[in-house]
C-alpha positions in Angstrom: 45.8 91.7 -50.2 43.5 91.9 -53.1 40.4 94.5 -53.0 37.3 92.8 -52.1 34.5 92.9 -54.9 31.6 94.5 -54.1 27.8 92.7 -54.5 26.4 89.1 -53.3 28.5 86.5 -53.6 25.4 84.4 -55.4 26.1 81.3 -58.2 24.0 79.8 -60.5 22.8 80.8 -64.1 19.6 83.0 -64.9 18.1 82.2 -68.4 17.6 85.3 -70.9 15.4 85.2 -73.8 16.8 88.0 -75.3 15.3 90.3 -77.1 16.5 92.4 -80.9 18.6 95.6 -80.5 20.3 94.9 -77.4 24.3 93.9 -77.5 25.0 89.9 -75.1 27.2 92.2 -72.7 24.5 94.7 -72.2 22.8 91.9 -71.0 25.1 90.4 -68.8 25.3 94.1 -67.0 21.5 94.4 -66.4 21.4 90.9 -64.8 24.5 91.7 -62.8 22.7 95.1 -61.7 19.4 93.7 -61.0 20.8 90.7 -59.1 23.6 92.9 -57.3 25.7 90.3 -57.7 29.5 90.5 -57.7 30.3 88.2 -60.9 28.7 87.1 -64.2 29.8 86.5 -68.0 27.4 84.7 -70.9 28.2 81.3 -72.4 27.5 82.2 -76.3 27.3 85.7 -77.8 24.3 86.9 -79.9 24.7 89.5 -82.4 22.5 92.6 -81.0 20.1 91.8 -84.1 19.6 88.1 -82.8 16.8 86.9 -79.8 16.5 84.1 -77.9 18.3 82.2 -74.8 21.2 83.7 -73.4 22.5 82.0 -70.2 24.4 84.3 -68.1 26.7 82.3 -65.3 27.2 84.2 -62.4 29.7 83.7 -59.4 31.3 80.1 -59.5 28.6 79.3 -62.3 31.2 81.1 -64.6 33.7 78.4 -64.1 31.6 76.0 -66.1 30.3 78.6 -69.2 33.0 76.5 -71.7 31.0 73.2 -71.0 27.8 75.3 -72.1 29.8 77.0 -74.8 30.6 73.7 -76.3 27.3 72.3 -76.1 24.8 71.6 -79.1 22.6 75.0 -80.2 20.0 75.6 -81.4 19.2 78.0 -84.0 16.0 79.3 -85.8 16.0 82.1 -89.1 14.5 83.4 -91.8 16.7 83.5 -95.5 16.1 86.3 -98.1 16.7 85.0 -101.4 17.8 86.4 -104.0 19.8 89.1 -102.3 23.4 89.4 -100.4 24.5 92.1 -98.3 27.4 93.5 -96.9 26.8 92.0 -93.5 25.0 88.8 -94.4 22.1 90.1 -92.7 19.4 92.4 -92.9 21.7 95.4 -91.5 23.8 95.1 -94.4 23.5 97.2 -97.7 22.0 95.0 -100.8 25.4 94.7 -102.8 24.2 92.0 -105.6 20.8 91.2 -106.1 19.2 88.0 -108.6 15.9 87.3 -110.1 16.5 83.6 -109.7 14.0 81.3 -107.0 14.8 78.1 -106.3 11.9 75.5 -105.6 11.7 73.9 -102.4 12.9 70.7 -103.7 16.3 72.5 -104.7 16.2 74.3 -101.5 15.9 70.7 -99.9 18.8 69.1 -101.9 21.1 71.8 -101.2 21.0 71.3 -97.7 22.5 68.6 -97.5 26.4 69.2 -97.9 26.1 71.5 -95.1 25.3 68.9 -92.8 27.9 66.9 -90.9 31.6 68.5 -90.5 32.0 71.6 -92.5 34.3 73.7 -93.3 32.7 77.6 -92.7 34.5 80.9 -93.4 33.3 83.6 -91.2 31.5 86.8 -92.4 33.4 89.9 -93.0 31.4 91.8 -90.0 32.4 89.2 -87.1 34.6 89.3 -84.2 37.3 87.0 -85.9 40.6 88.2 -84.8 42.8 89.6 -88.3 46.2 90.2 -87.3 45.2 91.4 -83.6 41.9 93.4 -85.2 38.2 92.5 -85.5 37.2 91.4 -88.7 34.3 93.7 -88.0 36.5 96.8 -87.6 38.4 96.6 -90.4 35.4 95.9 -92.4 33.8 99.1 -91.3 36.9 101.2 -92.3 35.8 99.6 -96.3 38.4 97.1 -96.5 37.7 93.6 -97.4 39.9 90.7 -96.1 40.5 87.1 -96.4 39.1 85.0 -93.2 40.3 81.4 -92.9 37.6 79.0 -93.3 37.0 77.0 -89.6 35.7 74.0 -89.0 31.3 73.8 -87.5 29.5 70.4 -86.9 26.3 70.9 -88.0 23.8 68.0 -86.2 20.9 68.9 -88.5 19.7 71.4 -90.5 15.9 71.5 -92.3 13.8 74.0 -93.9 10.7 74.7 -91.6 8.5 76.8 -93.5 8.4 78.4 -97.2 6.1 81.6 -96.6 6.6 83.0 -100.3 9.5 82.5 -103.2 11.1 85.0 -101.5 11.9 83.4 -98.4 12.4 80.1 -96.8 12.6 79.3 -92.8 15.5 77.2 -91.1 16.2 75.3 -88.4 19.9 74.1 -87.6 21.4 72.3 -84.6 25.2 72.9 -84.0 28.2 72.8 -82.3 30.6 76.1 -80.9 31.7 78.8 -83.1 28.9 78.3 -86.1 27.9 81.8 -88.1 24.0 81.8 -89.1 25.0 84.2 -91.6 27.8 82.1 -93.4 24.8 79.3 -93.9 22.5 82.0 -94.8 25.1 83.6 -97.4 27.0 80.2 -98.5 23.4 78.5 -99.1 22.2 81.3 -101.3 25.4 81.2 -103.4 25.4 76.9 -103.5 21.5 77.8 -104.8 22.7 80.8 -107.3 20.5 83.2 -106.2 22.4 84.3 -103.1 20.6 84.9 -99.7 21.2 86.8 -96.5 19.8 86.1 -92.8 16.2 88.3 -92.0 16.2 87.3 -88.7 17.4 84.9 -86.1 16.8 83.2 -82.9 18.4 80.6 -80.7 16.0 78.2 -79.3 18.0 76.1 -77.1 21.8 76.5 -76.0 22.4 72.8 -74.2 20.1 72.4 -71.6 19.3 75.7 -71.1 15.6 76.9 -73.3 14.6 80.5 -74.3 10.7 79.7 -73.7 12.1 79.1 -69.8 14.0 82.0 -70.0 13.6 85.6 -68.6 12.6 89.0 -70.6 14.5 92.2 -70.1 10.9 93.4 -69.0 11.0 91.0 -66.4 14.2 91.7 -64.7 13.6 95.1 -64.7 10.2 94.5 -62.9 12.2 91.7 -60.4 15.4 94.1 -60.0 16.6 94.3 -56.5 13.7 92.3 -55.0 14.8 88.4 -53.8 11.4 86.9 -56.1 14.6 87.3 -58.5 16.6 84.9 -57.2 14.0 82.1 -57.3 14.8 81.9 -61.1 18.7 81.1 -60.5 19.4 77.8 -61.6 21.9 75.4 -59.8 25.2 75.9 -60.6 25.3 72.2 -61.5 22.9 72.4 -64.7 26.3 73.8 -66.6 27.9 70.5 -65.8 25.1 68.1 -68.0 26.9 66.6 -70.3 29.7 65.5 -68.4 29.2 62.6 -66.0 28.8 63.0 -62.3 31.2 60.8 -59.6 29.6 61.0 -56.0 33.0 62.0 -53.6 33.2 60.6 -50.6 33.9 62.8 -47.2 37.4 62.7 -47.9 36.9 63.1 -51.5 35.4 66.4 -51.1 37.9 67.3 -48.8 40.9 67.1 -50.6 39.2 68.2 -54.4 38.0 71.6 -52.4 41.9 72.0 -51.4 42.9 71.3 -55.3 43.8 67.8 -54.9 43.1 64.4 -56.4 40.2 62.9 -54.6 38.3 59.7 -54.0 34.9 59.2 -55.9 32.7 56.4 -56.1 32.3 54.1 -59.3 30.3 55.2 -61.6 29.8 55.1 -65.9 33.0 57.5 -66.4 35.8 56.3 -68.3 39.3 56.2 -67.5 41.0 59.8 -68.7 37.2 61.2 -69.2 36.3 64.7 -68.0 33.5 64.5 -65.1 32.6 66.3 -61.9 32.4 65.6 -58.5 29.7 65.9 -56.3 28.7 66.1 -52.9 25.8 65.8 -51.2 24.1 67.2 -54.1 26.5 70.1 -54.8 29.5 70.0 -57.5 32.6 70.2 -55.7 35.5 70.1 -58.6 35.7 69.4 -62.7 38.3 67.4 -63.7 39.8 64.3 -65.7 39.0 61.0 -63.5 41.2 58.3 -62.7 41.1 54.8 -60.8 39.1 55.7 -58.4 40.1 59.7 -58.0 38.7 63.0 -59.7 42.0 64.9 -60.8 40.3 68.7 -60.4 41.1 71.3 -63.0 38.5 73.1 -61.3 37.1 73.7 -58.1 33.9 75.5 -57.2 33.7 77.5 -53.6 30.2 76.2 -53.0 28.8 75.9 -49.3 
């Protein structure tokens, strides 16, 4: 018989904005702590140097963090020109420095073949697997290694603002697994002046908003007291982009056991990932077919 875990048994996600010099797990434990509850994990880490929206899933919420994961993102930062460091970022020591300022019309033009599909190799300082090692350890022991460039969609990317020649403000839109600091670093090198990230913020992470989201400050303050839990969001807001299938009685039924079952018509195609729902509440994930949600997932949801 396996050990029972201790805390509430509560599911939903609680929106983060967090804040600079504080690691994505380190946030994950505070929520866990204040909320008492027994399970929670993050969909999307933020390097400790990064703020903004962090969702943190907790109980059966966790079952849906690759749907949030996949989603669109949102990302605001600030690019130093004219230097590169060993991090890509501001925490890095200044390793090549150039005199050269592009105008905002260059900046403009050289935007533009980072748009679409890209191919992105990752910085040295990430958590990239190298022969069963983090890329970010085995930079810190001094060595330098060859990372595999990946594939990022990138939905948009603009300059925002141009404070001095020094520095130039972006937004970007993208899909899972992008690295602010490749742009930062691969834009400054397409520009010949090189560049590095000053700081960075995620706006938005799919539906979920850092302006709706939560300071540290303010779990602290709600820690342990049930006004807390009035900022849970449903379970179901992970589930957005995929379509919903109403089940019926029986439907629910079966899907709650981890079987096929019945679902109303709806928009979802045949072989299309959706969710089942019923009477308001997600019941099961899964691939849909003639008439019946195949579950690949089911959520223990009263």
């Amino acid at each position: 018989m396996g050990r029972k875990r201790k805390g509430r048994a509560i599911s939903g996600w609680l929106v983060v904005d967090k804040p600079a010099g504080v690691t994505s797990t380190a946030v994950v434990n505070k929520v866990r702590w204040a909320l008492q509850a027994q399970k929670a994990g993050h969909a999307g880490t933020l390097d400790p140097a990064a703020t903004g929206v962090l969702a943190v899933a907790l109980g059966e919420a966790t079952k849906t963090v690759p749907y949030i994961t996949e989603a669109l993102k949102c990302y605001r930062f600030m690019v130093r020109l004219g230097q590169a460091t060993t991090t890509d970022d501001a925490e890095g020591r200044v390793i090549t420095e150039s005199p050269a300022r592009p105008s905002d019309a260059q900046i403009a033009a050289a935007l533009a073949p980072f748009r679409g599909e890209i191919m992105q190799v990752p910085p040295q300082f990430s958590a990239v697997k190298v022969e069963g090692e983090r890329a970010y350890d085995i930079a810190r022991a001094g060595e330098e290694m060859e990372l595999a460039a990946r594939p990022l969609w990138v939905e948009s990317l603009q300059m925002v603002a141009r404070p001095d020649p020094d520095h130039v403000e972006l937004e970007m839109v993208c899909g899972k697994g992008g690295y602010v600091r490749a742009i930062a670093r691969d834009l400054g090198a397409a520009l010949g002046c090189h560049g590095h990230v000053l700081w960075l913020r995620r706006t938005w992470s799919g539906p979920f908003d850092a302006q709706d989201g939560l300071s540290m400050d303010q779990i602290d303050a709600l820690a342990h007291d049930p006004a807390l839990d009035a900022h849970i969001r449903p379970l179901e807001q992970g589930l957005a982009d995929l379509p919903e299938l109403p089940a019926t009685p029986e439907g629910a039924a079966r899907l709650r056991n981890g079987n096929p079952g019945m679902v109303l018509a709806s928009d979802a195609e045949y072989g299309e990932e959706a969710w089942a729902s019923f009477q308001g509440r997600a019941v099961a994930v899964g691939i849909y077919k003639a008439g019946e949600l195949h579950p690949a997932r089911v959520f223990n949801q009263p």
